[in-house]
KEDRENFI-935924 format. One record per atom (N, C-alpha, C): residue number from 0; atom name; x, y, z. Coordinates in steps of 0.2 Angstrom, whole numbers. Layout:
REM KEDRENFI-935924
    i  at   east  north     up
  NUM  CA      X      Y      Z
...
END
This chain:
REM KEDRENFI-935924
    i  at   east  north     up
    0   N   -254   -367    398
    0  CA   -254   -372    403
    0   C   -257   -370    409
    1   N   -261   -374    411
    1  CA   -265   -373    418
    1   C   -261   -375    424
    2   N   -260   -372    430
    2  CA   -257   -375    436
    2   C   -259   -381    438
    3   N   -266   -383    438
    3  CA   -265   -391    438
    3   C   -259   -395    432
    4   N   -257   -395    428
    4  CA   -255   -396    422
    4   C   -247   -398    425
    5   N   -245   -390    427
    5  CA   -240   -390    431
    5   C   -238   -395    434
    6   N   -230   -399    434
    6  CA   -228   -403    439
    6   C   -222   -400    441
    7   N   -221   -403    449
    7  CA   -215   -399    452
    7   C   -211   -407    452
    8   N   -206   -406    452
    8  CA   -202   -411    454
    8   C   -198   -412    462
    9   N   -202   -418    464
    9  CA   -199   -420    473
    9   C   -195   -421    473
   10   N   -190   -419    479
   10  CA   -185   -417    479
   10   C   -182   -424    483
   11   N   -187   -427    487
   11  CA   -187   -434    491
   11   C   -195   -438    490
   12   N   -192   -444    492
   12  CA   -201   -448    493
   12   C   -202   -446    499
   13   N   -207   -445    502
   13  CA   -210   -443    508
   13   C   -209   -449    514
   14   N   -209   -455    509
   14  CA   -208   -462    514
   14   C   -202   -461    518
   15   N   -197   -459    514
   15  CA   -192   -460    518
   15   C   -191   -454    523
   16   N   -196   -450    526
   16  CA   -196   -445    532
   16   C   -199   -451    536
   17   N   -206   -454    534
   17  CA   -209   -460    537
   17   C   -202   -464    543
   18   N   -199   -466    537
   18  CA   -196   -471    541
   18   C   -189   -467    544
   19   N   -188   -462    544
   19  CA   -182   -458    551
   19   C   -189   -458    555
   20   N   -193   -457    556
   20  CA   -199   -454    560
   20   C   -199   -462    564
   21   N   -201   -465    560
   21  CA   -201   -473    565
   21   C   -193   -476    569
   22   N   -188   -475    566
   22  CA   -180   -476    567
   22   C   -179   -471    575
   23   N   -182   -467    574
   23  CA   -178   -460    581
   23   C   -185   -465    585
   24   N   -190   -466    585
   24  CA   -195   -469    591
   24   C   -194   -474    590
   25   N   -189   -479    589
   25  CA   -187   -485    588
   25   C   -193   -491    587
   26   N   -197   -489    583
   26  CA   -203   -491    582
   26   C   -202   -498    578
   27   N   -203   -504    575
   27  CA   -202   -508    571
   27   C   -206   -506    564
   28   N   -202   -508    559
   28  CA   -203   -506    553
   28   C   -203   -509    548
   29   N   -205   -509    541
   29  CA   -201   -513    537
   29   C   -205   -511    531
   30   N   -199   -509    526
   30  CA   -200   -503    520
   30   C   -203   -508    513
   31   N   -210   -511    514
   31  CA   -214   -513    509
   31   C   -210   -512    502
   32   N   -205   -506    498
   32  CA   -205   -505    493
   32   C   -205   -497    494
   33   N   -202   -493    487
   33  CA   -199   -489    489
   33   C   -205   -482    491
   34   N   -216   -484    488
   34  CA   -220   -480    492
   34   C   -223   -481    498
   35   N   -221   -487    502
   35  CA   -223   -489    508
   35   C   -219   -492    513
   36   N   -221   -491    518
   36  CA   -220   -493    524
   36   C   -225   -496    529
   37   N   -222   -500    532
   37  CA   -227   -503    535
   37   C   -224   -504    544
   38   N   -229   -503    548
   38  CA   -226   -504    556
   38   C   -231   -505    560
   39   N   -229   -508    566
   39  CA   -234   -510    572
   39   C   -233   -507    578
   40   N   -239   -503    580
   40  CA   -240   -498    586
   40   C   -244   -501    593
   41   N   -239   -503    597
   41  CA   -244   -504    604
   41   C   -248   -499    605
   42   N   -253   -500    607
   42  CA   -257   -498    609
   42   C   -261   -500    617
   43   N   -264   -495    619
   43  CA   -268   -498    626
   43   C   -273   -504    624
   44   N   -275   -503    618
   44  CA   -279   -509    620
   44   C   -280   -516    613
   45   N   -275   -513    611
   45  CA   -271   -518    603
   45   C   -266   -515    601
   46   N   -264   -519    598
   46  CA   -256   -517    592
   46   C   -260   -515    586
   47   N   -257   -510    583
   47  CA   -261   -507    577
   47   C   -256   -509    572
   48   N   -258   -509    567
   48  CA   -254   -512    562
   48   C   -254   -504    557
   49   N   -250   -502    556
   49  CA   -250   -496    552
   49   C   -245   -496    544
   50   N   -249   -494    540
   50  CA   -246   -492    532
   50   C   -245   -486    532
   51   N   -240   -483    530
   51  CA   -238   -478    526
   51   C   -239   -478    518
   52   N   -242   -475    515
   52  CA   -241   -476    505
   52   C   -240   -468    505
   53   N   -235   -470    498
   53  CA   -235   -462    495
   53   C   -238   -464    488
   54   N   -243   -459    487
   54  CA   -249   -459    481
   54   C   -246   -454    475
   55   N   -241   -454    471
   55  CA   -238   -449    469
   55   C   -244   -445    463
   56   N   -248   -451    461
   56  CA   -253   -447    457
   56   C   -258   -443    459
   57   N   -260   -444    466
   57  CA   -263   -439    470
   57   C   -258   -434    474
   58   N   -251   -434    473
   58  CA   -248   -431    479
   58   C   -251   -433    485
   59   N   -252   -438    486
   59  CA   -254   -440    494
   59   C   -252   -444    497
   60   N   -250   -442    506
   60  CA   -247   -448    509
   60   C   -252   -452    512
   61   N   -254   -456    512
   61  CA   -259   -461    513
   61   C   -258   -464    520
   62   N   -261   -465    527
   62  CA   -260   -469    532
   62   C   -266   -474    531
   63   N   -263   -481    532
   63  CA   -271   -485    535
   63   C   -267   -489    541
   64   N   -274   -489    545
   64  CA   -272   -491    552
   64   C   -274   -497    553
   65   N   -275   -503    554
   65  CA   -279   -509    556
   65   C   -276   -513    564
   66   N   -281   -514    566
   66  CA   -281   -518    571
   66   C   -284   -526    571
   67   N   -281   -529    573
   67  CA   -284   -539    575
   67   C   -291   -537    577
   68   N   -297   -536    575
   68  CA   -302   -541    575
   68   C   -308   -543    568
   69   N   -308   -548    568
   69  CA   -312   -551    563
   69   C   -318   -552    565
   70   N   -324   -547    560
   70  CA   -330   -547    560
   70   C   -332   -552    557
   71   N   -338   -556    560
   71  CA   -339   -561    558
   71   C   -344   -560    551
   72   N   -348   -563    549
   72  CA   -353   -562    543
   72   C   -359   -559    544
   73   N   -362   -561    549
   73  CA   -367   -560    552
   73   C   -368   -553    556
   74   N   -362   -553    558
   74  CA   -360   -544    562
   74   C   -358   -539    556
   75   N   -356   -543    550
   75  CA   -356   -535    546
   75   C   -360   -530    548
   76   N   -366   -531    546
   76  CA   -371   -524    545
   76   C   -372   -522    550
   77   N   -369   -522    557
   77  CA   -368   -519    562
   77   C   -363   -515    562
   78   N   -359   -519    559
   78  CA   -352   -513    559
   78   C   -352   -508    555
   79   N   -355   -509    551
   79  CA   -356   -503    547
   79   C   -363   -498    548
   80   N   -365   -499    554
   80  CA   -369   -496    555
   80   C   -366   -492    560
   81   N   -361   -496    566
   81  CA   -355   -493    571
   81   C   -351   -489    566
   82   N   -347   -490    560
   82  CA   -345   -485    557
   82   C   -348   -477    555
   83   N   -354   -479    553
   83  CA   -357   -471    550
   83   C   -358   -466    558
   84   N   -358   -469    563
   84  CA   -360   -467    569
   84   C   -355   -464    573
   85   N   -348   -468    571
   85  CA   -342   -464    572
   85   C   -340   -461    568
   86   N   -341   -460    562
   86  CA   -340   -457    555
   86   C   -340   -450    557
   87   N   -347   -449    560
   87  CA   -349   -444    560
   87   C   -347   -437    566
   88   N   -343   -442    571
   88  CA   -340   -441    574
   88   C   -331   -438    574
   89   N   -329   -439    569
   89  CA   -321   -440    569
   89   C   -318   -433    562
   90   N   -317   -431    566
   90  CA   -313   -424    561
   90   C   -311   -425    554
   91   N   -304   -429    558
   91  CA   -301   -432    552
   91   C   -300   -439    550
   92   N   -299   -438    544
   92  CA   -299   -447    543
   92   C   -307   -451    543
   93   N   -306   -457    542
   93  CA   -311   -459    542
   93   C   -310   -468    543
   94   N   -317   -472    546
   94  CA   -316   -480    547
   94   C   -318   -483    540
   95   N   -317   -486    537
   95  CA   -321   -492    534
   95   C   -319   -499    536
   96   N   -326   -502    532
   96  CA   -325   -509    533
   96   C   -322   -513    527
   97   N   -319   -517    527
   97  CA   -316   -521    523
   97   C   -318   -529    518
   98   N   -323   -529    520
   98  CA   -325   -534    516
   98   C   -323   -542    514
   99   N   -318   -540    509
   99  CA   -314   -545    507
   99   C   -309   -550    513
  100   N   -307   -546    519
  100  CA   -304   -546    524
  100   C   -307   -547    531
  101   N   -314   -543    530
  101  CA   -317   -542    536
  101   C   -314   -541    542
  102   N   -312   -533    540
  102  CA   -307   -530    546
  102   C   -310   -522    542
  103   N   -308   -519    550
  103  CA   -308   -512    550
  103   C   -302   -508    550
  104   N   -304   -503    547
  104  CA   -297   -500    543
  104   C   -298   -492    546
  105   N   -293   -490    550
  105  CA   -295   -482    549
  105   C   -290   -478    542
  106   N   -294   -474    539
  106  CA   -289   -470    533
  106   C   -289   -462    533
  107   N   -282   -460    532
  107  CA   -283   -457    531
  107   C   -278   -451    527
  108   N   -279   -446    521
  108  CA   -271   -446    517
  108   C   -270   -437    519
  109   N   -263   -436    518
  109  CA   -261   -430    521
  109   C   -259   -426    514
  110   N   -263   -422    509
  110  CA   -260   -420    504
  110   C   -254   -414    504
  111   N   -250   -417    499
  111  CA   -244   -414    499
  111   C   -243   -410    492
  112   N   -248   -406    488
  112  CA   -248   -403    482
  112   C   -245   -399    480
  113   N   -243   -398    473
  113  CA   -237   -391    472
  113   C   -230   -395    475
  114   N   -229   -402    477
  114  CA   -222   -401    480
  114   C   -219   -402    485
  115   N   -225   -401    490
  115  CA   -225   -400    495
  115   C   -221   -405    499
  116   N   -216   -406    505
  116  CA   -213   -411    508
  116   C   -218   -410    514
  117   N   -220   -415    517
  117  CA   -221   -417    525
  117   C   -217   -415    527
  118   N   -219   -413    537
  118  CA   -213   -412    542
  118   C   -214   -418    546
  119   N   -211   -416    550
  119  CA   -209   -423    555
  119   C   -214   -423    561
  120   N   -217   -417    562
  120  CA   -222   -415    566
  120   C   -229   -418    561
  121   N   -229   -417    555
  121  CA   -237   -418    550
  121   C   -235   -425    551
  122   N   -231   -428    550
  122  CA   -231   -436    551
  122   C   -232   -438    558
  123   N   -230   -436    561
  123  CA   -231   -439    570
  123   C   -239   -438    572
  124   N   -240   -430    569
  124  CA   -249   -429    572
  124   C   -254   -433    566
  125   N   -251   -435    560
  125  CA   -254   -440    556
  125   C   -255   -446    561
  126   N   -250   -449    562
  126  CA   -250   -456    566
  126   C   -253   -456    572
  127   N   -251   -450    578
  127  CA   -254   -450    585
  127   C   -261   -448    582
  128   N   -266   -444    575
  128  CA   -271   -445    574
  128   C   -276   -451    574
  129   N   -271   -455    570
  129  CA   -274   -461    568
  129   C   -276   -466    574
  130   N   -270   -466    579
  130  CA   -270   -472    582
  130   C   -273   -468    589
  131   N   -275   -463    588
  131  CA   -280   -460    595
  131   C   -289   -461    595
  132   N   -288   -461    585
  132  CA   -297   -463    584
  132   C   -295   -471    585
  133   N   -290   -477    582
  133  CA   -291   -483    585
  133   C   -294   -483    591
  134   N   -289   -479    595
  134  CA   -290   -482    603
  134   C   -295   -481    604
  135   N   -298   -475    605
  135  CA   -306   -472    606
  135   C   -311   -477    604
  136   N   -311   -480    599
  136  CA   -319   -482    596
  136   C   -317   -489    597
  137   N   -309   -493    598
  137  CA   -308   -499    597
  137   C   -315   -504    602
  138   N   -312   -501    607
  138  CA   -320   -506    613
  138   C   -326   -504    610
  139   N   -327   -500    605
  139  CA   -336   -500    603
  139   C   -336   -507    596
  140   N   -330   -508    592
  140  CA   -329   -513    589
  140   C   -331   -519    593
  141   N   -325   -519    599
  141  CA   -328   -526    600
  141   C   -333   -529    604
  142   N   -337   -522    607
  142  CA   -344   -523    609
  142   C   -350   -527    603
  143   N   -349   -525    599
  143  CA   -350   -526    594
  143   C   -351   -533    591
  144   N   -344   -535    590
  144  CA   -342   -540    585
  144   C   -343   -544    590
  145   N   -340   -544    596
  145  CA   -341   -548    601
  145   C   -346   -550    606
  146   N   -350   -542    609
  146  CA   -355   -545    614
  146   C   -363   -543    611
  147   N   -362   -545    603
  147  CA   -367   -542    599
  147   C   -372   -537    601
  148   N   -371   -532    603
  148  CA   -371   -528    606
  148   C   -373   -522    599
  149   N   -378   -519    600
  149  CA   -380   -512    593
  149   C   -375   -507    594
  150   N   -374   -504    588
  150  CA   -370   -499    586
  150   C   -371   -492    592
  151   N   -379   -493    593
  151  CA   -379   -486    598
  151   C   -376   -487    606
  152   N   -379   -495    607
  152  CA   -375   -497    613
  152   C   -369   -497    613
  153   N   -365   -499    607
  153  CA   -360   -499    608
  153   C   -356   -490    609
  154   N   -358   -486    605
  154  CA   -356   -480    605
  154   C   -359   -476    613
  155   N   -363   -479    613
  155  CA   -367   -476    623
  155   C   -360   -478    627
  156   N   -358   -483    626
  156  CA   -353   -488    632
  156   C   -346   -483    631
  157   N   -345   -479    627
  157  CA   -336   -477    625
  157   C   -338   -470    624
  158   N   -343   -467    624
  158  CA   -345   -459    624
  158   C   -342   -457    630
  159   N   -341   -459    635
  159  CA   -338   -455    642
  159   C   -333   -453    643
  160   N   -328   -449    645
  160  CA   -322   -448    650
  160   C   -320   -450    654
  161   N   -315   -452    656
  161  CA   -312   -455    662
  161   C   -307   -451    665
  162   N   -307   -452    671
  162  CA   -301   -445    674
  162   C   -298   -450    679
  163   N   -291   -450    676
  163  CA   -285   -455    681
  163   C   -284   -461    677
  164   N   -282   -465    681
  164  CA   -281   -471    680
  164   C   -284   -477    686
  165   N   -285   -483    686
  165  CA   -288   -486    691
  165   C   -279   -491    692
END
């Protein structure tokens, strides 16, 4: 028998770390089913709509993060052109675009192999991962979708720092 072959048996779903994690930051919630979860994060410059899945055939915990805005038809291939450009920028995880829905989706899955449980820390810098790449690139989206504006233009406009608050 090979180690991949090997199966451990989980001692918990990994969801339900998810949701004490959302419960203690009194987050709103609501447990899709017994691999998912699903909640809505303020954000500075949207509500992020966030999934939790647990993928028991991959061992993976699965985050997708989405935001309200709707790329028009005509804007697609801009977006996907503003995706490969942050792509290439972003550690972890990654954007796509959705097609069927015409929304952008950030993903990204945290494997948990041999067994492995999540901590309570992997899940938080999971979620503060996800929802720090929304925040970052969210104004190059809507330069985009909105002030039809090119991918490069749009990535020029959100490349900077800002120090303080105004």
């Amino acid at each position: 028998m090979s180690l991949l072959e090997w199966e451990m048996e989980r001692q918990s779903n990994p969801v339900d770390l998810i949701e004490f994690v959302a419960a203690t930051n009194d987050w709103s919630f609501e447990r899709a089913g017994e691999d998912e979860i699903a909640m809505t994060v303020k954000g500075q410059w949207a509500d992020y709509h966030v999934s939790f899945s647990w993928m028991s055939e991959y061992e993976a915990l699965h985050i997708a993060c989405a935001f309200d805005l709707r790329v028009a038809d005509h804007r697609s291939n801009e977006v996907i052109r503003l995706l490969s450009l942050i792509n290439s920028q972003v550690l972890m995880g990654h954007f796509d675009f959705w097609r069927q829905e015409n929304v952008v989706v950030y993903r990204h899955s945290l494997l948990l192999a041999g067994g492995a449980d999540p901590t309570n820390q992997q899940v938080e810098v999971t979620l503060s991962n996800a929802l720090d790449a929304c925040e970052n690139y969210y104004q190059a989206f809507q330069f985009v979708v909105w002030s039809q504006a090119s991918a490069e233009e749009a990535m020029k406009s959100v490349m900077f720092e800002t120090v303080g608050e105004a």
